[in-house]
The first five atom37 places (N, CA, C, CB, O) and aatype in JSON, in Angstrom:
{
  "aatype": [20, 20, 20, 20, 20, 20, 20, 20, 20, 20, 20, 20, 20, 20, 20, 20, 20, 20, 20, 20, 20, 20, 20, 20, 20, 20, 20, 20, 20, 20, 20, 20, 20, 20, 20, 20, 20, 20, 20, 20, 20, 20, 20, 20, 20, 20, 20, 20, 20, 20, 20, 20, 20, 20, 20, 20, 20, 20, 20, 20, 20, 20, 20, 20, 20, 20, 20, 20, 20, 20, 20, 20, 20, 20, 20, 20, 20, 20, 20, 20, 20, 20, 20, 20, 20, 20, 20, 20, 20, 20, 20, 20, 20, 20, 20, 20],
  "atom_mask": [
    [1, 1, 1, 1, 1],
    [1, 1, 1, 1, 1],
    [1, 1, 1, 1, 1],
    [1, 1, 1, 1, 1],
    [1, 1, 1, 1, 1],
    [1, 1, 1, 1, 1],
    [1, 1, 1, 1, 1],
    [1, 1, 1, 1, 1],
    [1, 1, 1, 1, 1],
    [1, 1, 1, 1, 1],
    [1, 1, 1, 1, 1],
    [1, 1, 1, 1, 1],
    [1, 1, 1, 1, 1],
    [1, 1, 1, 1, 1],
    [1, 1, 1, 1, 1],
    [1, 1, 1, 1, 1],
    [1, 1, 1, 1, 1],
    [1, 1, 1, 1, 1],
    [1, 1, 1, 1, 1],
    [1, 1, 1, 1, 1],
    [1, 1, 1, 1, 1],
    [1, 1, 1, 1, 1],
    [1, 1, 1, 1, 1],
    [1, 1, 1, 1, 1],
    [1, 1, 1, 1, 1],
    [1, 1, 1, 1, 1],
    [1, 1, 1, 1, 1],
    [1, 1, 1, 1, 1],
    [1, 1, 1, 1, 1],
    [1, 1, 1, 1, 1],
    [1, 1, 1, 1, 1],
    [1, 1, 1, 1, 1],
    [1, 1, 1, 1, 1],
    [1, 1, 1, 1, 1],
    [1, 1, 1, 1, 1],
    [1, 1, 1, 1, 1],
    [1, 1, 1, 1, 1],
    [1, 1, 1, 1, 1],
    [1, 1, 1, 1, 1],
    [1, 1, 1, 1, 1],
    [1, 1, 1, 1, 1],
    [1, 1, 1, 1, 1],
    [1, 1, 1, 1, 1],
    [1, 1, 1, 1, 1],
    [1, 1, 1, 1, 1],
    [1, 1, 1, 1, 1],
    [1, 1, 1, 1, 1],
    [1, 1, 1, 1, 1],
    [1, 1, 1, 1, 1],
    [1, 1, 1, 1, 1],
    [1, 1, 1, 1, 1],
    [1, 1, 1, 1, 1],
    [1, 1, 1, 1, 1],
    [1, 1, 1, 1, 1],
    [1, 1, 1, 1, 1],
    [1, 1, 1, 1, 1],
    [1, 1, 1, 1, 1],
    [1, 1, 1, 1, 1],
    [1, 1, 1, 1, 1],
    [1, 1, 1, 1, 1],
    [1, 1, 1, 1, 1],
    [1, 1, 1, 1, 1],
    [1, 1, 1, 1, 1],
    [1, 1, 1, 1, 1],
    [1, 1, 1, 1, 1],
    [1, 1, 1, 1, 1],
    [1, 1, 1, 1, 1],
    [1, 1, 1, 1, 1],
    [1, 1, 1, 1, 1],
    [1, 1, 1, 1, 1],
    [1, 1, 1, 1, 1],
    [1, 1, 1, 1, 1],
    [1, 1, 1, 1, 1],
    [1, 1, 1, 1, 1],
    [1, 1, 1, 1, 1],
    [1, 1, 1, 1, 1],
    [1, 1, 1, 1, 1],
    [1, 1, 1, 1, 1],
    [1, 1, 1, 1, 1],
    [1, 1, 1, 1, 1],
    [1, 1, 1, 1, 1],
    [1, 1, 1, 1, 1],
    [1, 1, 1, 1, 1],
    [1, 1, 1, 1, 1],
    [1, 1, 1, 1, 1],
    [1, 1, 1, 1, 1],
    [1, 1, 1, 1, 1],
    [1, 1, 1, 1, 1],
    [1, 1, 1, 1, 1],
    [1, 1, 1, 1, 1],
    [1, 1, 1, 1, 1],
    [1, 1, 1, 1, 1],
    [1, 1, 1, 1, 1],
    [1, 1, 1, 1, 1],
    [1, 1, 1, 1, 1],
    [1, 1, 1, 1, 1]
  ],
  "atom_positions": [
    [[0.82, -1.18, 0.0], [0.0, 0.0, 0.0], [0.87, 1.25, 0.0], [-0.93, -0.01, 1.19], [0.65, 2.03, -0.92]],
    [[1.63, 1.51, 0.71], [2.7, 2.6, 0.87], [4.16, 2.29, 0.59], [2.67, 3.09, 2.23], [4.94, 1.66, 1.31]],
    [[4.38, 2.84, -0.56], [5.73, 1.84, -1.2], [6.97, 2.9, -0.8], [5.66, 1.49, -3.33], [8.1, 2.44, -0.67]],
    [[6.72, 4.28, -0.61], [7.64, 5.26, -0.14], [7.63, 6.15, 0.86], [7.84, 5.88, -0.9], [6.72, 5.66, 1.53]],
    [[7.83, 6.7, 1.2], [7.51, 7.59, 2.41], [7.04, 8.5, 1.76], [8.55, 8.04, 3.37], [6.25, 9.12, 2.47]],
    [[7.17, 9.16, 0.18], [6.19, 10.3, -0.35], [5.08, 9.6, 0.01], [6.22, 10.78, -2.0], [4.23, 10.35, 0.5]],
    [[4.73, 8.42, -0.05], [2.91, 7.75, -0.32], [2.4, 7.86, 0.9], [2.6, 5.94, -0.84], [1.18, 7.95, 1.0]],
    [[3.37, 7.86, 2.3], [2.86, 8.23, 3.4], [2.27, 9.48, 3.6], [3.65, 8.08, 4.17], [1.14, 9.73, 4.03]],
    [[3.46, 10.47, 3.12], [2.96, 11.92, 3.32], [2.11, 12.44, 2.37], [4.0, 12.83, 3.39], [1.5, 13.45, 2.7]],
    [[1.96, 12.08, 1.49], [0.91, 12.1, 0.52], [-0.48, 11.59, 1.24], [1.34, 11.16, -0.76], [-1.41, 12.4, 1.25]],
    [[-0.7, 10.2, 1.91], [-1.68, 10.05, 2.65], [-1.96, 11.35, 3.76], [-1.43, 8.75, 3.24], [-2.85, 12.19, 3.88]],
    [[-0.98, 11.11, 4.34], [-1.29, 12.01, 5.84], [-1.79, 13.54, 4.96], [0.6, 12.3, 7.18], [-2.98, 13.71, 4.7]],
    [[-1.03, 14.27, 4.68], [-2.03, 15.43, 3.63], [-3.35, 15.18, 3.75], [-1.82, 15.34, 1.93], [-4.17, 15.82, 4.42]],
    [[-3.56, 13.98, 2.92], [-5.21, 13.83, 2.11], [-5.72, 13.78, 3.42], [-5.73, 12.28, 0.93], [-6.54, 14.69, 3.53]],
    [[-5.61, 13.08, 4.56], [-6.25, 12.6, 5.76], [-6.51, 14.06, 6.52], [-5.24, 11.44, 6.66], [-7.66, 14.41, 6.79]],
    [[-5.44, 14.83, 6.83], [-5.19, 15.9, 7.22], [-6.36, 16.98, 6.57], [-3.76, 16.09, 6.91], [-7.32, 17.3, 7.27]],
    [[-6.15, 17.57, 4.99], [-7.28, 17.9, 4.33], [-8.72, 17.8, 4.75], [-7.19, 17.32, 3.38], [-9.63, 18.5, 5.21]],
    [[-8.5, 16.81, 4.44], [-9.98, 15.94, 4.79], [-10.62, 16.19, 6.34], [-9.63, 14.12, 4.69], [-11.83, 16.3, 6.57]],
    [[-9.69, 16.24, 7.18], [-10.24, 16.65, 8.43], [-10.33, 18.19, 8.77], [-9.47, 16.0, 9.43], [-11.22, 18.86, 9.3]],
    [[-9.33, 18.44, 8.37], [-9.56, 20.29, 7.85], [-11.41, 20.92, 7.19], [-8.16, 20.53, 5.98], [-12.22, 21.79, 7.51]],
    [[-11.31, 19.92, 6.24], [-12.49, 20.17, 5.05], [-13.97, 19.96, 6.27], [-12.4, 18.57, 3.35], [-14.78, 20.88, 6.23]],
    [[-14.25, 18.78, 7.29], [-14.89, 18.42, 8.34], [-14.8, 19.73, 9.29], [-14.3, 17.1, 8.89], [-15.61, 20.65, 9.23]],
    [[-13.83, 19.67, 10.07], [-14.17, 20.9, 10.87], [-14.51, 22.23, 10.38], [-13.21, 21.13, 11.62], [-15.33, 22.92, 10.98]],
    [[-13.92, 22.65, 9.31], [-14.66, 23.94, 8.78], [-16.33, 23.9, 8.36], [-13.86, 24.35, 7.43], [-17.29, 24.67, 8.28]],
    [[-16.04, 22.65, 8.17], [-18.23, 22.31, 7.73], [-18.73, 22.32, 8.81], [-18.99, 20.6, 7.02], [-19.89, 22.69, 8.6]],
    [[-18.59, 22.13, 10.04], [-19.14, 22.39, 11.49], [-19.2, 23.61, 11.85], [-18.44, 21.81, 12.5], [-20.24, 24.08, 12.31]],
    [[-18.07, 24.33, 11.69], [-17.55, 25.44, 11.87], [-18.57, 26.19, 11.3], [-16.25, 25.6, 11.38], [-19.27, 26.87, 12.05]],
    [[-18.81, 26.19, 9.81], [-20.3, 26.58, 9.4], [-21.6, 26.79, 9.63], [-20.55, 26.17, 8.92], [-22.53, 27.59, 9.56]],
    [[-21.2, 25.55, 9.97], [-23.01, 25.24, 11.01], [-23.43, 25.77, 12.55], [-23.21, 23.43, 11.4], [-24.54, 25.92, 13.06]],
    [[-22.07, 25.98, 13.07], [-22.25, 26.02, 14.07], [-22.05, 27.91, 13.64], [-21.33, 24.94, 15.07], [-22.46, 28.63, 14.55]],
    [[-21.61, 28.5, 12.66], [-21.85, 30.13, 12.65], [-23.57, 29.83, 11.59], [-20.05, 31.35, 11.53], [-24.36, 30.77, 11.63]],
    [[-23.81, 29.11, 11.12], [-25.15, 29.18, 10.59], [-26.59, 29.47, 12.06], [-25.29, 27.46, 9.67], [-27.43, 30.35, 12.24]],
    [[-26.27, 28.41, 12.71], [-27.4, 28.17, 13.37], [-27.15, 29.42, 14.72], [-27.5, 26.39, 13.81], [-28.12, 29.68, 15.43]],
    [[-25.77, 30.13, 14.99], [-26.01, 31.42, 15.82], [-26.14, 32.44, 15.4], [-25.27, 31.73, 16.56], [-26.19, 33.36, 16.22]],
    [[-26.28, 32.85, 13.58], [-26.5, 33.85, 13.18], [-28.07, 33.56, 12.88], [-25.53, 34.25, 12.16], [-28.79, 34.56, 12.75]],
    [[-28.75, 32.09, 12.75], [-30.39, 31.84, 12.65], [-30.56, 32.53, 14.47], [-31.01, 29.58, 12.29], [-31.37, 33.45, 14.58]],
    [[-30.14, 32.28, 15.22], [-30.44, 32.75, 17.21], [-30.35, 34.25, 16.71], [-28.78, 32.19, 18.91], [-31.21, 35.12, 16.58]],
    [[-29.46, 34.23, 16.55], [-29.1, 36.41, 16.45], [-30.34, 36.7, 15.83], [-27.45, 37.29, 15.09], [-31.25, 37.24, 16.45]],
    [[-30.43, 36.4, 14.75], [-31.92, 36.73, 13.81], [-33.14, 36.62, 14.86], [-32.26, 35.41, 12.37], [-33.38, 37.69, 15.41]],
    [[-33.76, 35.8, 15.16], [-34.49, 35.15, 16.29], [-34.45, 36.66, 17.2], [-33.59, 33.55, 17.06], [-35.34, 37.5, 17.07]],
    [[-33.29, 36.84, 18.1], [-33.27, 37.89, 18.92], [-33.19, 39.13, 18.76], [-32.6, 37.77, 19.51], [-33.44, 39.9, 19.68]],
    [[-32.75, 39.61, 17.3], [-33.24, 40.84, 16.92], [-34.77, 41.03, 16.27], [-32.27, 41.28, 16.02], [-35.37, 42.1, 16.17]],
    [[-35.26, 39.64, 15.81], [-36.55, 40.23, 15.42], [-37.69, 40.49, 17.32], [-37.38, 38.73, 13.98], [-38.47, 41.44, 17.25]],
    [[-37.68, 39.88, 18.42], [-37.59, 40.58, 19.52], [-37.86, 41.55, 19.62], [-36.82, 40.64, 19.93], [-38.83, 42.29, 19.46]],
    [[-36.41, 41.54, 20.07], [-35.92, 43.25, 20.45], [-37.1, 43.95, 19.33], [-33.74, 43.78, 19.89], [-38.09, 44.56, 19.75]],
    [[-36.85, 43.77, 17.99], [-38.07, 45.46, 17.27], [-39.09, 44.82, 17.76], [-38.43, 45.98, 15.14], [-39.69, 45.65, 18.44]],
    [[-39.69, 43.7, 17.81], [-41.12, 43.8, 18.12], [-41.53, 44.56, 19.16], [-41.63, 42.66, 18.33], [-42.45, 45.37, 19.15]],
    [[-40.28, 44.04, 20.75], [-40.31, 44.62, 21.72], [-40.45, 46.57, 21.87], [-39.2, 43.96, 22.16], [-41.12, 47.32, 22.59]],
    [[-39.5, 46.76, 20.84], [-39.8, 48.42, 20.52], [-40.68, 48.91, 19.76], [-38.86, 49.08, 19.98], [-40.88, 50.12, 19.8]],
    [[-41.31, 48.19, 19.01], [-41.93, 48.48, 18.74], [-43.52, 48.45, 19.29], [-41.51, 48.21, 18.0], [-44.35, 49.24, 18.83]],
    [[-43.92, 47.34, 20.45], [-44.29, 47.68, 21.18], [-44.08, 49.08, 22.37], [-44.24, 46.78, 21.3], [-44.96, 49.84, 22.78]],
    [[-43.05, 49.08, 22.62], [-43.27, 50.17, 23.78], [-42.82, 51.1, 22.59], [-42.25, 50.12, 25.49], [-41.6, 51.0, 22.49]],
    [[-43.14, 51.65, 21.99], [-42.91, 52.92, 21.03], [-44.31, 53.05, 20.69], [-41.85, 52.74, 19.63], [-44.74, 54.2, 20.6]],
    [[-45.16, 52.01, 20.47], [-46.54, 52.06, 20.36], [-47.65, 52.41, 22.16], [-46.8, 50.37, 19.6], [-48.72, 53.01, 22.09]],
    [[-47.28, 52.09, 23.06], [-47.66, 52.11, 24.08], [-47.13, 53.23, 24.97], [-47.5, 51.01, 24.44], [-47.95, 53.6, 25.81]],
    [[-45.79, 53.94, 24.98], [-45.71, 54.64, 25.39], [-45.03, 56.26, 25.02], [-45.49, 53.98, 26.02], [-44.84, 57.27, 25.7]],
    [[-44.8, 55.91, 23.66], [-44.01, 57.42, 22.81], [-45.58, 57.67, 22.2], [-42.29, 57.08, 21.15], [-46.08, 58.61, 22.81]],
    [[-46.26, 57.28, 21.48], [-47.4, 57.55, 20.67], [-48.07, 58.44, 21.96], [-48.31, 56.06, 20.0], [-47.92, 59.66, 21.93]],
    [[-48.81, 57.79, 23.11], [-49.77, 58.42, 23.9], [-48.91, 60.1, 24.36], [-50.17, 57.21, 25.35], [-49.47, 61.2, 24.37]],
    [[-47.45, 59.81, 24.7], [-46.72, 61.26, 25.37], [-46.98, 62.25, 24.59], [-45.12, 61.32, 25.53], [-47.36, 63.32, 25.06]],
    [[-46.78, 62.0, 22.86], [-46.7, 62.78, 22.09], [-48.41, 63.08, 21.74], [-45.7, 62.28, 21.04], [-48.56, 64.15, 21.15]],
    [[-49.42, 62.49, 21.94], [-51.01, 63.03, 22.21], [-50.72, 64.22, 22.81], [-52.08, 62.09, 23.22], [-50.88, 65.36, 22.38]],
    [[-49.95, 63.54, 24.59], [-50.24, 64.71, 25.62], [-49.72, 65.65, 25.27], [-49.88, 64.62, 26.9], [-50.32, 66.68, 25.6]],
    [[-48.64, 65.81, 24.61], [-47.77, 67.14, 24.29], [-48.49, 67.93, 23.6], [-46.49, 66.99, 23.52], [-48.47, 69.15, 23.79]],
    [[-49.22, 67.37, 22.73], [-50.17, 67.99, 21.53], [-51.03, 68.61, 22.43], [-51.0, 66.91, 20.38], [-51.0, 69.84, 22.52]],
    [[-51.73, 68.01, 23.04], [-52.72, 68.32, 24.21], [-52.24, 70.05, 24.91], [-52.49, 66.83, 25.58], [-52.61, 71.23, 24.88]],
    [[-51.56, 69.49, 25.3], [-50.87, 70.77, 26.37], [-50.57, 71.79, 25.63], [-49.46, 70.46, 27.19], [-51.02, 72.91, 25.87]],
    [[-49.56, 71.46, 24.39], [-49.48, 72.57, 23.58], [-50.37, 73.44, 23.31], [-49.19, 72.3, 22.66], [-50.03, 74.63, 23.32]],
    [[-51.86, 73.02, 22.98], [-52.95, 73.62, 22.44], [-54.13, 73.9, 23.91], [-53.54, 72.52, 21.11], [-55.3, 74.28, 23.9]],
    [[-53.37, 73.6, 24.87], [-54.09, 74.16, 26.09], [-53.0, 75.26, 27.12], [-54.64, 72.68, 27.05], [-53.36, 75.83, 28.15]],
    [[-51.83, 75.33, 26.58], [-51.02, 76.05, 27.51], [-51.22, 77.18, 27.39], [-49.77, 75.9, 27.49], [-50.66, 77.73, 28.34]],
    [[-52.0, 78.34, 26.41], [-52.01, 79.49, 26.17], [-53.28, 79.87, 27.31], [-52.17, 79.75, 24.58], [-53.21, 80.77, 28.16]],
    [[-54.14, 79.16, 27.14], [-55.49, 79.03, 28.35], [-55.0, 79.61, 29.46], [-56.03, 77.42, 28.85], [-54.98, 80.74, 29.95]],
    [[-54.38, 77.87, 29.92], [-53.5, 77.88, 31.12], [-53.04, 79.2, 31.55], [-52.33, 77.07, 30.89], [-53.6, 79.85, 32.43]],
    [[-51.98, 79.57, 30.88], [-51.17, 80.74, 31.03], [-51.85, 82.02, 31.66], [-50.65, 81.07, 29.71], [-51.65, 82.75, 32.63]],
    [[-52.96, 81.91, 30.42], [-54.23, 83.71, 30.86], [-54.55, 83.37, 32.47], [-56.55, 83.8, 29.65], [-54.07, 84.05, 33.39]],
    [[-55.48, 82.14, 32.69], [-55.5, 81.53, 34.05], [-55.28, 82.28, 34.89], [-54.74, 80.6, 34.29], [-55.99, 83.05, 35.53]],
    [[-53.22, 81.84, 34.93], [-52.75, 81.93, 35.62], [-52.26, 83.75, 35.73], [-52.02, 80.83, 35.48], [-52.31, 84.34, 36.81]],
    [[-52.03, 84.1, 35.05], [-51.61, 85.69, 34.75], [-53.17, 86.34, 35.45], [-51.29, 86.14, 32.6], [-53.19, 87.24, 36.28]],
    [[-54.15, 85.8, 35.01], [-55.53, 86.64, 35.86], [-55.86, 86.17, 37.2], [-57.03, 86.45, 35.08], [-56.77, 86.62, 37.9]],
    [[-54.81, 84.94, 37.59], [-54.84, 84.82, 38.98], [-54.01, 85.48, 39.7], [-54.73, 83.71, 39.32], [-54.41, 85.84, 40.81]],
    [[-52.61, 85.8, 39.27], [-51.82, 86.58, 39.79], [-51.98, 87.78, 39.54], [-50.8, 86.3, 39.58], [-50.99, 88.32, 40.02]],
    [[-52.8, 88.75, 38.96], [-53.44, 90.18, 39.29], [-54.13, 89.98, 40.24], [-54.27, 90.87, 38.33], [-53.64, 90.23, 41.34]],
    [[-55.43, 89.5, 40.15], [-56.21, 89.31, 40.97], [-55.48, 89.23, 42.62], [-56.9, 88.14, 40.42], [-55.77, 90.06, 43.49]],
    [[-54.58, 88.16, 42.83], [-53.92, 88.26, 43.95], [-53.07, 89.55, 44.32], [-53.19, 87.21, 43.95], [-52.93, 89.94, 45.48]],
    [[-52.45, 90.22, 43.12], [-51.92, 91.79, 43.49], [-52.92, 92.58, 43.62], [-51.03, 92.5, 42.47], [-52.85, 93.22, 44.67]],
    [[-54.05, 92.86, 42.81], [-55.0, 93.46, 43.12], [-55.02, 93.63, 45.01], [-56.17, 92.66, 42.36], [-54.73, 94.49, 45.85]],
    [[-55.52, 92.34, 44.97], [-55.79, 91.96, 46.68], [-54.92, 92.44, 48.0], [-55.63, 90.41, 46.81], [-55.24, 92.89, 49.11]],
    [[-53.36, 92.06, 47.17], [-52.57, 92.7, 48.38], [-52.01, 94.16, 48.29], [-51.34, 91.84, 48.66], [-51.18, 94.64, 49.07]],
    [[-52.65, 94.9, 47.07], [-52.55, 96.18, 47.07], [-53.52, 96.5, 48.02], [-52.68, 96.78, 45.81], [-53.02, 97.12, 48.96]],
    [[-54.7, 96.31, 48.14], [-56.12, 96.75, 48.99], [-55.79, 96.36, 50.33], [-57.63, 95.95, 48.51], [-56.16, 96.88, 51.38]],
    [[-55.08, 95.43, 50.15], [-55.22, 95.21, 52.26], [-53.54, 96.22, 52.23], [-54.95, 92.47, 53.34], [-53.62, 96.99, 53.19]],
    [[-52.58, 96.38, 51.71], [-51.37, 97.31, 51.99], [-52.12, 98.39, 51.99], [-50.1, 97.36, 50.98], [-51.52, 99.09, 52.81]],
    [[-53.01, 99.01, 51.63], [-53.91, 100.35, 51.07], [-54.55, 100.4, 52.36], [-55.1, 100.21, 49.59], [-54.11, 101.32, 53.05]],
    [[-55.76, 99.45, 53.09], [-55.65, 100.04, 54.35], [-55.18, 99.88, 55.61], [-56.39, 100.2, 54.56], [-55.79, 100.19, 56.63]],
    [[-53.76, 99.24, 55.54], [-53.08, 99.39, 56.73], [-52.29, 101.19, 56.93], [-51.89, 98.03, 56.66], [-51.65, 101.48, 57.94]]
  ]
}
């Protein structure tokens, strides 16, 4: 079967190869099936944001709208409450 020592090292190569050629095919599989997990865990994560982007950025940005278009109100409110209160402590300083 092995008539020289090239036919040895010639075997050992091919054997060698060959087990080379095996572990890189695992090697594959085993980056196949954690980049299929990664996939898996980023589709998640957006659902996950995209849930709370639906549940809690959508409603804030209502309220902001909200407030925006009620803060001018507000404001008079408050500006005709604070006369009103100077008004008041002009009249009681007035008759002391």
């Amino acid at each position: 079967m092995f008539a020289t020592s090239g036919d040895i090292l010639n075997m050992s190569l091919a054997i060698g190869f060959i087990v080379l050629v095996i572990f890189l095919c695992i090697l594959i599989l085993y980056v196949v099936i954690i980049l299929r997990d990664v996939t898996k865990v980023v589709d998640d994560v957006t659902e996950i944001t995209h849930k709370v982007h639906s549940t809690i950025v959508e409603p804030l940005r209502a309220i902001d709208f909200v407030v925006d278009k009620v803060r001018p109100y507000i404001e008079m409110a408050v500006e005709k409450r604070n006369k009103s209160k100077a008004k008041k402590k002009k009249s009681v300083d007035s008759e002391e």
